[in-house]
HTML snippet that shows the backbone in 3Dmol.js (N, CA, C, O; Angstrom):
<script src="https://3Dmol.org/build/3Dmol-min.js"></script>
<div id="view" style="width:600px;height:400px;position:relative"></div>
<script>
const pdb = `
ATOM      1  N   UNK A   1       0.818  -1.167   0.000  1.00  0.00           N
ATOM      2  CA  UNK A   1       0.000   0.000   0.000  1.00  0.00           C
ATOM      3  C   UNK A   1       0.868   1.239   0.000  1.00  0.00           C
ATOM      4  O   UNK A   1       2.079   1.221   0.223  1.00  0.00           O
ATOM      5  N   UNK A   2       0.258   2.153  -0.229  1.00  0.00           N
ATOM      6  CA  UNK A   2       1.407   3.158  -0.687  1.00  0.00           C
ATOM      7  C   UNK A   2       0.539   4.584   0.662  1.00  0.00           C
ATOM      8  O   UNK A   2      -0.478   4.501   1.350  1.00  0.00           O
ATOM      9  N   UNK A   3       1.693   5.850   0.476  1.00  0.00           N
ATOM     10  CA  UNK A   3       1.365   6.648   1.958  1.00  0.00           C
ATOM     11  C   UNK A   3      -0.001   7.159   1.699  1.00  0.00           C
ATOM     12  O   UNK A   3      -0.662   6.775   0.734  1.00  0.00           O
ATOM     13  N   UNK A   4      -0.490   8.167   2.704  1.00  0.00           N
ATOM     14  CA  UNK A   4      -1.841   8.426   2.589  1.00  0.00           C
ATOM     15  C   UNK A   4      -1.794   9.492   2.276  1.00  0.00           C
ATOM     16  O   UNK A   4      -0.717  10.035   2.526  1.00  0.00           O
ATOM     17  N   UNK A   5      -2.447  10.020   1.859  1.00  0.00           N
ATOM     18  CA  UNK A   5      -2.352  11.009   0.921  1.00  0.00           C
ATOM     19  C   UNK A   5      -4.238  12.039   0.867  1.00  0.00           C
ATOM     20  O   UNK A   5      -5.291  11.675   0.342  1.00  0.00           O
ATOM     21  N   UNK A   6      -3.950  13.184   1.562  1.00  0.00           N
ATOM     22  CA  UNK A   6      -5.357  13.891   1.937  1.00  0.00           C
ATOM     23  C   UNK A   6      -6.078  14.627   0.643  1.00  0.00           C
ATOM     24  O   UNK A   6      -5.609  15.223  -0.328  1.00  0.00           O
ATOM     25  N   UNK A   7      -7.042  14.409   0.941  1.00  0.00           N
ATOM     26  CA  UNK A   7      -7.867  14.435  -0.342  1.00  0.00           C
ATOM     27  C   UNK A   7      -8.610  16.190  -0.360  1.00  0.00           C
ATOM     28  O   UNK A   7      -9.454  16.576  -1.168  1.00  0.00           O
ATOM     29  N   UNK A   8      -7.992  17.021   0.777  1.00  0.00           N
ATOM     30  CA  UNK A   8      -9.011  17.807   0.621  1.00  0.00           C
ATOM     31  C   UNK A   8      -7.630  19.344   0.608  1.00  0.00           C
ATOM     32  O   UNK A   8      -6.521  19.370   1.144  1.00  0.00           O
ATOM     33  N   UNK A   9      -8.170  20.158  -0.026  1.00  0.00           N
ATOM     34  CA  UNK A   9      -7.468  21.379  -0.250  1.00  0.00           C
ATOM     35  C   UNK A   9      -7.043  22.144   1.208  1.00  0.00           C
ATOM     36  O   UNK A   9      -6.906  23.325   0.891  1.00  0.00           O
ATOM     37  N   UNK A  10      -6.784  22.010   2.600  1.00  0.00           N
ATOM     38  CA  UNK A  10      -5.998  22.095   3.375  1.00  0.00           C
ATOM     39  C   UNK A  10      -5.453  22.633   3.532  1.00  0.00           C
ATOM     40  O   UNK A  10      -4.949  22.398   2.433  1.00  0.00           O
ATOM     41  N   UNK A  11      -4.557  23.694   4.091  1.00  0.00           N
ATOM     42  CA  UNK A  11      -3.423  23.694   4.361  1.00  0.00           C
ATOM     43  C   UNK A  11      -3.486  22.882   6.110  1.00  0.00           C
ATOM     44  O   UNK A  11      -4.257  22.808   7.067  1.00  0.00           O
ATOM     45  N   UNK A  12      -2.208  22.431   5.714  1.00  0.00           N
ATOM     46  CA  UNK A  12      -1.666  21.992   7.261  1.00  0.00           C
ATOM     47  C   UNK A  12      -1.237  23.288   7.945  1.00  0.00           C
ATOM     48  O   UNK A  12      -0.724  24.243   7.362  1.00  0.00           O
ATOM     49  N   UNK A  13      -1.586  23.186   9.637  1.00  0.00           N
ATOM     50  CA  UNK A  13      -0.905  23.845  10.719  1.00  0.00           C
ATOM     51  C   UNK A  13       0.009  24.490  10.540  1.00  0.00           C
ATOM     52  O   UNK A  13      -0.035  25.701  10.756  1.00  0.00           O
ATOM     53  N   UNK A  14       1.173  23.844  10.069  1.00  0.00           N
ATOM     54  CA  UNK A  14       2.458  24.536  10.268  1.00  0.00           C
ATOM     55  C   UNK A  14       2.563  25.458   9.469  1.00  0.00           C
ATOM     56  O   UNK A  14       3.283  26.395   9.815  1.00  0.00           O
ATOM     57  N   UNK A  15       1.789  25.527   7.931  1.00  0.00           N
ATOM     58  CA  UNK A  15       1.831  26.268   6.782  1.00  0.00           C
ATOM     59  C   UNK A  15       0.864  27.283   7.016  1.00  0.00           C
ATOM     60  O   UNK A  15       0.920  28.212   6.210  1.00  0.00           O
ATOM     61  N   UNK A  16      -0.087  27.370   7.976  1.00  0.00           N
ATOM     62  CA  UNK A  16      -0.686  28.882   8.038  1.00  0.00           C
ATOM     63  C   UNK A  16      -0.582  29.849   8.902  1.00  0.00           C
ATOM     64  O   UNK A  16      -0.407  29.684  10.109  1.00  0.00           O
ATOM     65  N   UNK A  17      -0.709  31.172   8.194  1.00  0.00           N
ATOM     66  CA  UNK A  17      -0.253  32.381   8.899  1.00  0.00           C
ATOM     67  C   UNK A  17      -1.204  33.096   9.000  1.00  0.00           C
ATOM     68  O   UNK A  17      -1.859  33.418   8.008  1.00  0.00           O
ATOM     69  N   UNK A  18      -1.517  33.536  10.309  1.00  0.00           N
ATOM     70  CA  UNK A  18      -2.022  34.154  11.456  1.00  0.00           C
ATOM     71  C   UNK A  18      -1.721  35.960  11.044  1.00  0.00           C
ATOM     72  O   UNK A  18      -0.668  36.594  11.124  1.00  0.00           O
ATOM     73  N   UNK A  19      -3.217  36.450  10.557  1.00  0.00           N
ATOM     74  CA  UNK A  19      -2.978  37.876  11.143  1.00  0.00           C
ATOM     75  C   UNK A  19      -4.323  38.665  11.810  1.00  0.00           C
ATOM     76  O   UNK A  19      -5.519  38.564  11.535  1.00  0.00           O
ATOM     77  N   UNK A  20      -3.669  39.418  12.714  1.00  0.00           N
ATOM     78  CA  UNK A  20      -4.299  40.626  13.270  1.00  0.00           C
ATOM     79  C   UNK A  20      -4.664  42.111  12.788  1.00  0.00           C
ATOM     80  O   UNK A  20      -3.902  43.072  12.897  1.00  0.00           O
ATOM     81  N   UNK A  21      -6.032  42.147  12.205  1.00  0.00           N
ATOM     82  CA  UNK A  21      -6.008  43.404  12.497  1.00  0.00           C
ATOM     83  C   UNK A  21      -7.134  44.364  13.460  1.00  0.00           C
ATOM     84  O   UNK A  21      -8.187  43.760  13.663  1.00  0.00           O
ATOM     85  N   UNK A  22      -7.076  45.466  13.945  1.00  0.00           N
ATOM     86  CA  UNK A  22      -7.784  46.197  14.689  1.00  0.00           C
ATOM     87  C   UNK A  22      -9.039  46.816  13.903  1.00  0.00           C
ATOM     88  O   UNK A  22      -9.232  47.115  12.724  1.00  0.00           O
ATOM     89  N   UNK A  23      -9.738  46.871  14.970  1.00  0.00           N
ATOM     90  CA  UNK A  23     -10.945  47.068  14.291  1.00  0.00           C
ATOM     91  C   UNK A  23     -11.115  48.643  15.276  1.00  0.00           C
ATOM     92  O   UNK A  23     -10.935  48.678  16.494  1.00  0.00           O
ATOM     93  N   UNK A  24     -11.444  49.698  14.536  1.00  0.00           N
ATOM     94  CA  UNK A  24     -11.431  51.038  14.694  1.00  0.00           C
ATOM     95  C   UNK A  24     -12.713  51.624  15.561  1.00  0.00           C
ATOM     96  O   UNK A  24     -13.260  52.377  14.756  1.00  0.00           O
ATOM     97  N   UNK A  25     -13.407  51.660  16.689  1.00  0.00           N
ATOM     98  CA  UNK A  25     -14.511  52.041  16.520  1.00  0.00           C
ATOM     99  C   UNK A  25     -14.301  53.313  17.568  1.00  0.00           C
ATOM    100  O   UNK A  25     -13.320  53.569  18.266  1.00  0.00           O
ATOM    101  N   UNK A  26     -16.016  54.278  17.391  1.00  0.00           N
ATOM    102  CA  UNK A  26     -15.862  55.320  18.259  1.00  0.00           C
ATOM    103  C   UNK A  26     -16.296  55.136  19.856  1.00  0.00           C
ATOM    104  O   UNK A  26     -16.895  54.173  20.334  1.00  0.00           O
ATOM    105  N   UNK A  27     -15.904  56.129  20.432  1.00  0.00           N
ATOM    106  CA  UNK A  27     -15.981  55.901  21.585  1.00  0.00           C
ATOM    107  C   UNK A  27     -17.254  55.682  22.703  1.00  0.00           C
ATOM    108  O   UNK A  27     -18.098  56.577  22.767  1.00  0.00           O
ATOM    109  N   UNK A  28     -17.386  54.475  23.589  1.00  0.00           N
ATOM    110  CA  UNK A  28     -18.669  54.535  23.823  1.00  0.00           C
ATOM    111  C   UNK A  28     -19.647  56.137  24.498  1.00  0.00           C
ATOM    112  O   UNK A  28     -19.017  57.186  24.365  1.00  0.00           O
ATOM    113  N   UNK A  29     -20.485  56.206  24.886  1.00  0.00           N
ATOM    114  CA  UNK A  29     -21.408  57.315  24.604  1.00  0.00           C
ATOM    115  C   UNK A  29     -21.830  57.199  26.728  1.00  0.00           C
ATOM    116  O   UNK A  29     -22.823  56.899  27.391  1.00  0.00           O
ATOM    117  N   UNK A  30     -20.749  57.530  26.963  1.00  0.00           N
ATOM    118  CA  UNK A  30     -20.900  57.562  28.762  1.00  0.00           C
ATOM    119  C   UNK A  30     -22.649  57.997  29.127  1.00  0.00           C
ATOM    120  O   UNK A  30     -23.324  57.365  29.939  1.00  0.00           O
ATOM    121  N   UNK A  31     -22.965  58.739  28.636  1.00  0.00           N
ATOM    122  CA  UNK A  31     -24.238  59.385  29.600  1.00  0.00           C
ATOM    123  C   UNK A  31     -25.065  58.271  29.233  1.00  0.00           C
ATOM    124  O   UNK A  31     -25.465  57.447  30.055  1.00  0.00           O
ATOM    125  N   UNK A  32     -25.381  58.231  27.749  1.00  0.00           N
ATOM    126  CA  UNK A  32     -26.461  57.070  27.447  1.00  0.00           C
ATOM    127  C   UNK A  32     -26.112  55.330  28.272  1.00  0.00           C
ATOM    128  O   UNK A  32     -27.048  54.537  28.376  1.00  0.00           O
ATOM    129  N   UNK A  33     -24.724  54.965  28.773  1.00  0.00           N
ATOM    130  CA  UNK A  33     -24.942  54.200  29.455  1.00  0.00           C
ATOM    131  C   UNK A  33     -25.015  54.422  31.143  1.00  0.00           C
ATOM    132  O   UNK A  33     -25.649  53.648  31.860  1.00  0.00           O
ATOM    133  N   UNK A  34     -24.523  55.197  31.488  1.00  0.00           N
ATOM    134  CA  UNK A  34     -25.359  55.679  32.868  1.00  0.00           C
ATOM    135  C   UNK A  34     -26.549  55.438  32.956  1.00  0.00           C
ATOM    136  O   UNK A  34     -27.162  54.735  33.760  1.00  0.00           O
ATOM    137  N   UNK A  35     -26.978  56.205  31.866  1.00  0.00           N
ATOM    138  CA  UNK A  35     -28.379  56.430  31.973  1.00  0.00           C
ATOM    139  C   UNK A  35     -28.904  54.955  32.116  1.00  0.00           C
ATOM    140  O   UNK A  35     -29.909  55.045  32.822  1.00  0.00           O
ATOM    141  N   UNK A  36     -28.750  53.976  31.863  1.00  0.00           N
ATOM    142  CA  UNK A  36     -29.270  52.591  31.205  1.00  0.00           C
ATOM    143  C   UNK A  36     -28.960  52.249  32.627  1.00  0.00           C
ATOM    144  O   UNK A  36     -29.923  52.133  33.385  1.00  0.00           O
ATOM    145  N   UNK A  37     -27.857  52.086  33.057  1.00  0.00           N
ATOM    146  CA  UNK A  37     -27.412  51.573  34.530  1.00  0.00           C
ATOM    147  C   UNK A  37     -28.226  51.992  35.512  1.00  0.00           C
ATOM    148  O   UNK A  37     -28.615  51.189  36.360  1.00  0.00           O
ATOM    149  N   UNK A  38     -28.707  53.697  35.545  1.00  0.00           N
ATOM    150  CA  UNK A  38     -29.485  53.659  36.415  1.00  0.00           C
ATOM    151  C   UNK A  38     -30.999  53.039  36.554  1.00  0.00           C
ATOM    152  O   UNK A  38     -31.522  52.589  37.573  1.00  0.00           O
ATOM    153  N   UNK A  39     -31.596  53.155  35.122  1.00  0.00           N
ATOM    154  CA  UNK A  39     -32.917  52.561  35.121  1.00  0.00           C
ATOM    155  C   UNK A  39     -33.125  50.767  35.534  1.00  0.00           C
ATOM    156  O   UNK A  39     -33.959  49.983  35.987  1.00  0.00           O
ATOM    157  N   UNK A  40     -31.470  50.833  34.911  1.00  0.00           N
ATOM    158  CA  UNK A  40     -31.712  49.021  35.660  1.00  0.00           C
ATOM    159  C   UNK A  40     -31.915  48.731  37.055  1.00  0.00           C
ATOM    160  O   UNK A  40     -32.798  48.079  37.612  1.00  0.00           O
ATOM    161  N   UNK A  41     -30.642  49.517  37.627  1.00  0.00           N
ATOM    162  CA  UNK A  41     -30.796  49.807  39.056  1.00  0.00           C
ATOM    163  C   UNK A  41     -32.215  49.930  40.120  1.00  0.00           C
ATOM    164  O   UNK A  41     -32.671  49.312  41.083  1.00  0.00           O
ATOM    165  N   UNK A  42     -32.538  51.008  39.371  1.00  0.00           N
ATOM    166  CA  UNK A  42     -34.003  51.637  39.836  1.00  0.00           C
ATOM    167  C   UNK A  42     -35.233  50.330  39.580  1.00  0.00           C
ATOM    168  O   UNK A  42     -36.305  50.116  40.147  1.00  0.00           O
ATOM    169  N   UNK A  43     -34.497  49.596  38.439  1.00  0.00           N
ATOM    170  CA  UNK A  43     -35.798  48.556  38.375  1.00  0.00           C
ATOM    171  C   UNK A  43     -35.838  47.441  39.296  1.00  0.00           C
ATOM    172  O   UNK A  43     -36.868  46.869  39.654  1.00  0.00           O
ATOM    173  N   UNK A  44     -34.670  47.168  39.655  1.00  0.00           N
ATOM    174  CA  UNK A  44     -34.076  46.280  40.827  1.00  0.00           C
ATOM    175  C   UNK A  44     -34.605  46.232  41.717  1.00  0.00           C
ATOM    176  O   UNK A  44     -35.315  45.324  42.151  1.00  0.00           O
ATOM    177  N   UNK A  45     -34.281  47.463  42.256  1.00  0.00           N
ATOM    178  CA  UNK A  45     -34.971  48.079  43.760  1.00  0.00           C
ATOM    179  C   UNK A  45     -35.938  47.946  43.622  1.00  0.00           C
ATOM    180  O   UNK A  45     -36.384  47.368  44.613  1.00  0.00           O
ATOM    181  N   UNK A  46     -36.788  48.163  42.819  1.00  0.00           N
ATOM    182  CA  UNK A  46     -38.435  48.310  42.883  1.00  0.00           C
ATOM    183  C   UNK A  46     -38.535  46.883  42.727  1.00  0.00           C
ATOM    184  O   UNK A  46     -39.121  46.614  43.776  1.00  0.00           O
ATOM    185  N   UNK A  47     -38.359  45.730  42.111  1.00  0.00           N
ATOM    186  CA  UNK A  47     -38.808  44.612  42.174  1.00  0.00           C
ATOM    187  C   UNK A  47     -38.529  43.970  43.761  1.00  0.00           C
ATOM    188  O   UNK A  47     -39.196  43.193  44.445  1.00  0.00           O
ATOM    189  N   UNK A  48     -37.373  44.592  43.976  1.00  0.00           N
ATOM    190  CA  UNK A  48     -36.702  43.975  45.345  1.00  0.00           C
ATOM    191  C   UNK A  48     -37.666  44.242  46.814  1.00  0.00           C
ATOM    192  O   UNK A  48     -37.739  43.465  47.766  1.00  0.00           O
ATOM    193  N   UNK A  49     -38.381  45.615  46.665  1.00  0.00           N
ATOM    194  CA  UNK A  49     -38.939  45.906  47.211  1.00  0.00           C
ATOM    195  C   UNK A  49     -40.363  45.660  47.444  1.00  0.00           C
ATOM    196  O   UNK A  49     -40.987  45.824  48.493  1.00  0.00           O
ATOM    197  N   UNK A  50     -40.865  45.160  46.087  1.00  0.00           N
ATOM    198  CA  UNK A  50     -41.891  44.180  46.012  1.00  0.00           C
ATOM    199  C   UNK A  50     -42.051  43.130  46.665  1.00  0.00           C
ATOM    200  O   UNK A  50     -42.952  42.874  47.464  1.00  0.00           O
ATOM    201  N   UNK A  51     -40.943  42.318  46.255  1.00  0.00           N
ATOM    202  CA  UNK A  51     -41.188  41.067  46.966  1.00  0.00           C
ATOM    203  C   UNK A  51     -40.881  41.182  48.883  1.00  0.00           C
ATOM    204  O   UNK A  51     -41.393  40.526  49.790  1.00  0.00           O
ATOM    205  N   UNK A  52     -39.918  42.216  48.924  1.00  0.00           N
ATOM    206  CA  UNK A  52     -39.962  42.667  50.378  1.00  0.00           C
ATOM    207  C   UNK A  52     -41.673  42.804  50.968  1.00  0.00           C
ATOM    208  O   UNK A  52     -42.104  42.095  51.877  1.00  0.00           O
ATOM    209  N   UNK A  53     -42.269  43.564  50.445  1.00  0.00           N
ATOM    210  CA  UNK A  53     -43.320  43.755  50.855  1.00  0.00           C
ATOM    211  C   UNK A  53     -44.786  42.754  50.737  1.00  0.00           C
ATOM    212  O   UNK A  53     -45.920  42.847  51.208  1.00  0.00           O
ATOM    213  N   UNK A  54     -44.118  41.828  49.895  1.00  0.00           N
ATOM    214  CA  UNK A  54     -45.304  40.719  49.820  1.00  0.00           C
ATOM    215  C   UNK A  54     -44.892  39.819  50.822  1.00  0.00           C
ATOM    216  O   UNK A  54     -45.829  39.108  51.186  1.00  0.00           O
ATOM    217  N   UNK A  55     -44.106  39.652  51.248  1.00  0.00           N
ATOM    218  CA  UNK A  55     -43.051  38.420  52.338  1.00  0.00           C
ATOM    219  C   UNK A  55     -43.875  39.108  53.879  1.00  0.00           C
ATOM    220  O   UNK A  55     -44.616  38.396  54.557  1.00  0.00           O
ATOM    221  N   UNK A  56     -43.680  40.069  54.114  1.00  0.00           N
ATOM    222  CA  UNK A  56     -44.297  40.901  54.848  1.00  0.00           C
ATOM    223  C   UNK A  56     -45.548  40.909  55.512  1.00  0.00           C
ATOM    224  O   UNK A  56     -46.262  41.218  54.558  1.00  0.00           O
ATOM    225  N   UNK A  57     -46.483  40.763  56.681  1.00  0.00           N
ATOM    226  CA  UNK A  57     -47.637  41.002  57.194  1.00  0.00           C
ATOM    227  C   UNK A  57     -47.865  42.246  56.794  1.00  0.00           C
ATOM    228  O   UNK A  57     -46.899  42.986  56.609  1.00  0.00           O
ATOM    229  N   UNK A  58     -49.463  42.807  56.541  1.00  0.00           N
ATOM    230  CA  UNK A  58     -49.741  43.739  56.426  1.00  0.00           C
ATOM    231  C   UNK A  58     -50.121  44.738  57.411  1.00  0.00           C
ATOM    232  O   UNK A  58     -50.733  44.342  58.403  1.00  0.00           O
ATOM    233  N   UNK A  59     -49.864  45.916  57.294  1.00  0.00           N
ATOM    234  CA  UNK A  59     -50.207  46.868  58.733  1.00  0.00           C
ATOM    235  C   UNK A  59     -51.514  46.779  59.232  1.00  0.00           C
ATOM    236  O   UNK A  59     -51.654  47.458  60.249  1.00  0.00           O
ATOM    237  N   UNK A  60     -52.496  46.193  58.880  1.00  0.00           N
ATOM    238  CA  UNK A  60     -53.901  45.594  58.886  1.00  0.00           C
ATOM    239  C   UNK A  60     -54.230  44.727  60.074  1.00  0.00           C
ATOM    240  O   UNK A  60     -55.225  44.666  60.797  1.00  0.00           O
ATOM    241  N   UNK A  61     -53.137  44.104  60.052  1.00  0.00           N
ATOM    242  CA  UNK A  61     -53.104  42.656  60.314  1.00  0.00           C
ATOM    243  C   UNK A  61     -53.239  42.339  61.841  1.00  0.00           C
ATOM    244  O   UNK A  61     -52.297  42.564  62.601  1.00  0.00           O
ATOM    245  N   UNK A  62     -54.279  41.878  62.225  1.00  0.00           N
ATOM    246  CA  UNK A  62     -53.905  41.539  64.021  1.00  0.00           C
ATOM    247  C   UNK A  62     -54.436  40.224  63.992  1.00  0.00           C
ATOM    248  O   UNK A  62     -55.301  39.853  63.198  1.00  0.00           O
ATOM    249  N   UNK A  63     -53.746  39.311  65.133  1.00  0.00           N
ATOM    250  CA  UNK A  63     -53.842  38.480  65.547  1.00  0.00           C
ATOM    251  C   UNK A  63     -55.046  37.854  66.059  1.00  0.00           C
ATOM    252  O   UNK A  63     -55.618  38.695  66.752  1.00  0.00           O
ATOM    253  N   UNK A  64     -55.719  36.725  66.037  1.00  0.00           N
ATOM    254  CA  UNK A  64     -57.383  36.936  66.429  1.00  0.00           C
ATOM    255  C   UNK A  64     -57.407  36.905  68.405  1.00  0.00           C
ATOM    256  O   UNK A  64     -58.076  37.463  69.275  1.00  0.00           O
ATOM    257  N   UNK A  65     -56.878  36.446  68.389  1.00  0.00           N
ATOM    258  CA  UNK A  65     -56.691  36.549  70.037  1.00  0.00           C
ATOM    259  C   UNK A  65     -56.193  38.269  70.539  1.00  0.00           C
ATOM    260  O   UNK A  65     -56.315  38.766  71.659  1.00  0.00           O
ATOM    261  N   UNK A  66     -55.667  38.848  69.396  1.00  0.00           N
ATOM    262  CA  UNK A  66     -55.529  40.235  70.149  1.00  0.00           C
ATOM    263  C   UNK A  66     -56.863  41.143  69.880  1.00  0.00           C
ATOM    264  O   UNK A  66     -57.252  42.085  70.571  1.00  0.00           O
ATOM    265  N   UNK A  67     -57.376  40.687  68.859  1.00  0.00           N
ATOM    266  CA  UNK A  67     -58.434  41.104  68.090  1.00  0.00           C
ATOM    267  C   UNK A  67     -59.531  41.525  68.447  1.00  0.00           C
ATOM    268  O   UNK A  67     -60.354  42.303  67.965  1.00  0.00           O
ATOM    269  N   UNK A  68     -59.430  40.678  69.722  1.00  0.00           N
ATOM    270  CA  UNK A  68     -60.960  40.474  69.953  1.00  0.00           C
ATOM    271  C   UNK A  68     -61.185  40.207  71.492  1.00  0.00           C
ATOM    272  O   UNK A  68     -61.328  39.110  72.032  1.00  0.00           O
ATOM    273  N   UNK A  69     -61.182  41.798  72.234  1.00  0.00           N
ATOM    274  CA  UNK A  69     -61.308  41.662  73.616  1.00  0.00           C
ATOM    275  C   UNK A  69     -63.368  41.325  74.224  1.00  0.00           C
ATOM    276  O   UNK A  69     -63.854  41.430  75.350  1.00  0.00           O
ATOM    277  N   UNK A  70     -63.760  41.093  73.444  1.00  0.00           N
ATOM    278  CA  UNK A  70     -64.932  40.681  74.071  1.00  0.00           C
ATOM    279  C   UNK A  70     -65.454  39.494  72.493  1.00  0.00           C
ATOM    280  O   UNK A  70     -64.780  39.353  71.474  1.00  0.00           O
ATOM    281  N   UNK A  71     -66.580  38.936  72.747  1.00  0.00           N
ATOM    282  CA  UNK A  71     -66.781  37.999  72.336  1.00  0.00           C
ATOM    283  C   UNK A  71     -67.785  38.416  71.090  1.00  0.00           C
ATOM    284  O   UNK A  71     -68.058  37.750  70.091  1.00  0.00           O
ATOM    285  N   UNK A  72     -68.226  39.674  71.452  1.00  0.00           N
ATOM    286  CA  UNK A  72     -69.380  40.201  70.577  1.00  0.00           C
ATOM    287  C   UNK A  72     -68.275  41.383  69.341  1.00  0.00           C
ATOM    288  O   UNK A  72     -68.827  41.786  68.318  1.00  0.00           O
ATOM    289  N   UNK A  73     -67.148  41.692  69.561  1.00  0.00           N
ATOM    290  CA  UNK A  73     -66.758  42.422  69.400  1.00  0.00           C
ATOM    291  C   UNK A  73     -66.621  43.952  69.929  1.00  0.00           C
ATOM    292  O   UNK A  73     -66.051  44.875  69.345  1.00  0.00           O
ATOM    293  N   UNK A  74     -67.440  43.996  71.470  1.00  0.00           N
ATOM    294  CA  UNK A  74     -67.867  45.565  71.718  1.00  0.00           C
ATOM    295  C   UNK A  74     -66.503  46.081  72.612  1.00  0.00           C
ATOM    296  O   UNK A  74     -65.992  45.212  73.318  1.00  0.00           O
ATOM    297  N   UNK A  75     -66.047  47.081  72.622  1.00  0.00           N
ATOM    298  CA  UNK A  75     -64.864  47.438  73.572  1.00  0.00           C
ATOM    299  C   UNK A  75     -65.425  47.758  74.500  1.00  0.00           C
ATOM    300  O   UNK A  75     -66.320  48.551  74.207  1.00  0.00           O
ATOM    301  N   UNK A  76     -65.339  47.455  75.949  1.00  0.00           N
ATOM    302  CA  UNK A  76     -65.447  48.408  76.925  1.00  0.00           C
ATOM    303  C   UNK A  76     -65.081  49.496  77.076  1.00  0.00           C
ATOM    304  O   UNK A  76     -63.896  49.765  76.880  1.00  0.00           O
ATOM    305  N   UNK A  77     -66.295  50.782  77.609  1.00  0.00           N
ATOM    306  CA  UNK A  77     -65.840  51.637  77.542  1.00  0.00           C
ATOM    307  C   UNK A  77     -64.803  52.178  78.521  1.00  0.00           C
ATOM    308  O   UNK A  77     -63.773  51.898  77.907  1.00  0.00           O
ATOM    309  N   UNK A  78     -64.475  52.675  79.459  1.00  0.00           N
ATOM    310  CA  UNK A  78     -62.925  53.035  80.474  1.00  0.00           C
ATOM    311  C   UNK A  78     -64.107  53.354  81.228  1.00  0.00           C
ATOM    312  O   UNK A  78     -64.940  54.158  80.809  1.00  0.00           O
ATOM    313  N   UNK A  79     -64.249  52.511  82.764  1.00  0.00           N
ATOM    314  CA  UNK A  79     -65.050  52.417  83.492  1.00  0.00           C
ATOM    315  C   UNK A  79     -66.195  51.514  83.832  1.00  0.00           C
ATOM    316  O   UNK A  79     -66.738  51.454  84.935  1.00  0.00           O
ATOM    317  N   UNK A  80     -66.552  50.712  82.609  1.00  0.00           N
ATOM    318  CA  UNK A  80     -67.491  49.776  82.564  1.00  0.00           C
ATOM    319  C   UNK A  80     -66.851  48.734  82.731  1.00  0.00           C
ATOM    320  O   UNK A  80     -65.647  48.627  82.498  1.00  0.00           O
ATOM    321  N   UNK A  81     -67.750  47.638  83.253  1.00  0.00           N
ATOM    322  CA  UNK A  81     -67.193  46.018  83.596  1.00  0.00           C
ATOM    323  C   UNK A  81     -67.638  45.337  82.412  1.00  0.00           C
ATOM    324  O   UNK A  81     -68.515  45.615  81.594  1.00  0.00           O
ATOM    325  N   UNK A  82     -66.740  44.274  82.519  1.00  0.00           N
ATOM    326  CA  UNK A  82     -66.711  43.317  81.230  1.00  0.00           C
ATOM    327  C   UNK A  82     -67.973  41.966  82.236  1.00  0.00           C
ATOM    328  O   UNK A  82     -67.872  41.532  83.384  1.00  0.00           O
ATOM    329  N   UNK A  83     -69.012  41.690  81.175  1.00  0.00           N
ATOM    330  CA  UNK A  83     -69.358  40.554  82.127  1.00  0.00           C
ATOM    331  C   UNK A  83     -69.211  39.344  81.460  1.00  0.00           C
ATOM    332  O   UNK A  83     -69.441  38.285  82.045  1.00  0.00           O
TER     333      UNK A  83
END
`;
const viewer = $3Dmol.createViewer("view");
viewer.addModel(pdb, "pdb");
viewer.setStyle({}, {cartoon: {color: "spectrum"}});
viewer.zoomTo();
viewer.render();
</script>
């Protein structure tokens, strides 16, 4: 059998050369990404603060045992007996 011999147009490794060039561009645009940073920011917080506040009891909220100093719901007034 005879050597092997590659069938496809190739170059081998050692035979190719490598170049660099730079690619020119202008400079990024500072305010317009501030600007972007902060709205992300700002959106953060507000989601963050969402879920803060759903995790949360509401200022509403009482306990039924604190709830409910008589049975009918009536408060005594300051001076009257509870019977």
């Amino acid at each position: 059998m005879g050597a092997y011999v590659k069938k496809t147009n190739r170059r081998r490794y050692e035979d190719r050369s490598f170049s660099v060039r730079p690619v020119h561009r202008d400079a990024p645009d500072l305010h317009k990404l501030c600007e972007v940073l902060i709205r992300l920011t700002m959106q953060e917080t507000g989601q963050s603060r969402i879920a803060r506040r759903a995790a949360e009891p509401p200022d509403t909220y009482r306990a039924a045992a604190v709830a409910a100093p008589g049975a009918d719901g009536h408060r005594p007034a300051s001076g009257e007996t509870v019977e």
